[in-house]
N, C-alpha and C positions, 0 to 999 in steps of 0.2 A: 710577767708573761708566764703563760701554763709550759710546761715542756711535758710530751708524752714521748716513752719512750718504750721499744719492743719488751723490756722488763716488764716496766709498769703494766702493759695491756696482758701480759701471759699472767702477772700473779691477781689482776683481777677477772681473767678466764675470760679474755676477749677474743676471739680466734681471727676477726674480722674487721675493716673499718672502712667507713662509707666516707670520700672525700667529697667535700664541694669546694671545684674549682673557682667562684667566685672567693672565697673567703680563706684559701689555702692556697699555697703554692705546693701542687698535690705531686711537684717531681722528688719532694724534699722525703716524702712517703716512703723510697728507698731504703731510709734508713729505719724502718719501723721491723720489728722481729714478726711478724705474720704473716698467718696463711691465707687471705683473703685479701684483694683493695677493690672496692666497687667507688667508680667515680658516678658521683649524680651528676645531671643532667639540669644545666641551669640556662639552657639558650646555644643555640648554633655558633654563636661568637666565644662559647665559652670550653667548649669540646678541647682535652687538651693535643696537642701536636702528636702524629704518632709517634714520634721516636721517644716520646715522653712516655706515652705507653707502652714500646717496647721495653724499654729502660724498667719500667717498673712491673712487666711480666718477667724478667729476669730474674725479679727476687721473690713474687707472687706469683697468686693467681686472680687475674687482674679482670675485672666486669666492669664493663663499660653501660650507664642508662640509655636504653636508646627508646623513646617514644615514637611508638609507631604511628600516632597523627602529623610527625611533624615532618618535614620536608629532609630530605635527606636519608630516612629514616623509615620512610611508606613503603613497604613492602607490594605497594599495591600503585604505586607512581613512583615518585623521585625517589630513588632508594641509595644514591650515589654516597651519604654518608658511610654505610655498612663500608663500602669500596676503603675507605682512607681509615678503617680501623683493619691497625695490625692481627693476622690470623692467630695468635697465640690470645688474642681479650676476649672472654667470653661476653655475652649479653645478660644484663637487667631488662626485661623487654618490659614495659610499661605504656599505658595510654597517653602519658603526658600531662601535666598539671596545666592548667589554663595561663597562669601565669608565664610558663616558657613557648604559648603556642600563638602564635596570630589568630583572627578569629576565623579564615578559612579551614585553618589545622584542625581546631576546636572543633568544625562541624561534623568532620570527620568520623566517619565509623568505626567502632572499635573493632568490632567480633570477626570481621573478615581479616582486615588488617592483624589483631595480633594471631589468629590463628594462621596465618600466611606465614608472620615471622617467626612463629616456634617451630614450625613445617621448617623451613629453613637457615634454622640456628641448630647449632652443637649443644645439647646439655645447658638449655637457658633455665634463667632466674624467671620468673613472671611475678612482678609488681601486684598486688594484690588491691591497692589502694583504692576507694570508689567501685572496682570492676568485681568483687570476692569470687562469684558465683562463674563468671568466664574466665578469670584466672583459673580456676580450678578444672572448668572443662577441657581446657586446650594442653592441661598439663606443664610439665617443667615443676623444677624448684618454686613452693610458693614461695614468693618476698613477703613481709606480714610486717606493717607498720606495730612497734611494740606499743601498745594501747592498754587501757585497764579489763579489757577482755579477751586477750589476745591468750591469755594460758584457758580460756573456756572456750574458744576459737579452737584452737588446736584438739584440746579435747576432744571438740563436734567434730572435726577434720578426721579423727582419729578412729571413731565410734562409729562412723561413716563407712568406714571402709578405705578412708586415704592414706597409703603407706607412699607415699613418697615423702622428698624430702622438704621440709621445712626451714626457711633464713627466716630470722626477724631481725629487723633493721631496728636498734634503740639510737633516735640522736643524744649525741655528744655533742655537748657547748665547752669550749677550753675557753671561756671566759668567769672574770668575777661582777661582769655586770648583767644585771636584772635584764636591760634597754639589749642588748646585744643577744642574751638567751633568749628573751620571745621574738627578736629580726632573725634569728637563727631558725628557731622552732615552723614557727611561720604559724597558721593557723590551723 
């Protein structure tokens, strides 16, 4: 088993780390030495407890993925999720993967929807994934999946005139199998 520990991530200049509650038990993150914990976003059943998040805004600064097609989370209908996240976690505000949305969620509109929730968010992250172009319009921190264009991405962000700030999310697999790094990766 990998063990990662607040050393390890400071002398490889990690400042940040993206938990998925599916595949971590993301209260154990407590003990990790950083300035960032963003949990993803893998299904309504998966959100962890808040006192799990308060617990771990304590030692962070703690971003919660919140998909604004999905129920709980629609700034523009059921939005009762925001409600049972602790006021100290900030937002990853994202569209939502298909794979965590039913296919009512999915039909869903983006452009009102996240522009609703950055109106009413503190200093949000905005997911970049699929949406680049309305990420950028609605402002916030962009999130930038790290990709093989993602430093000529920024560049063009840059040369643009975009002086805000910039997260890029690189996944980490603390596994040594092949089968478990692309179930991780995903597509």
């Amino acid at each position: 088993m990998t063990t990662l520990t607040g050393a390890t991530l400071a002398a490889a200049g990690i400042d940040a780390v993206a938990l998925k509650p599916t595949e971590v038990d993301v209260s154990r993150a407590t003990g990790l030495d950083i300035e960032t914990l963003a949990i993803d976003y893998e299904g309504a059943s998966h959100v962890p407890e808040t006192d799990t998040i308060e617990r771990l805004a304590s030692t962070a600064d703690v971003r919660v993925t919140t998909p604004v097609r999905a129920d709980g989370f629609d700034p523009l209908g059921d939005d009762s999720g925001f409600d049972a996240l602790p006021a100290g976690a900030g937002h990853v505000l994202v569209a939502g993967h298909s794979a965590y949305l039913s296919e009512d969620e999915a039909e869903r509109a983006v452009a009102p929807r996240l522009r609703a929730a950055v109106d009413d968010a503190s200093d949000p992250w905005v997911g970049t994934e699929g949406i680049e172009r309305l990420a950028l319009a609605v402002g916030g921190t962009q999130y930038e999946l790290l990709s093989r264009t993602t430093a000529r991405d920024v560049r063009t962000l840059r040369t643009a005139g975009f002086e805000g700030s910039i997260a890029v999310y690189a996944p980490l697999v603390l596994s040594n199998s092949e089968d478990a790094m692309l179930d991780a990766v995903g597509d």
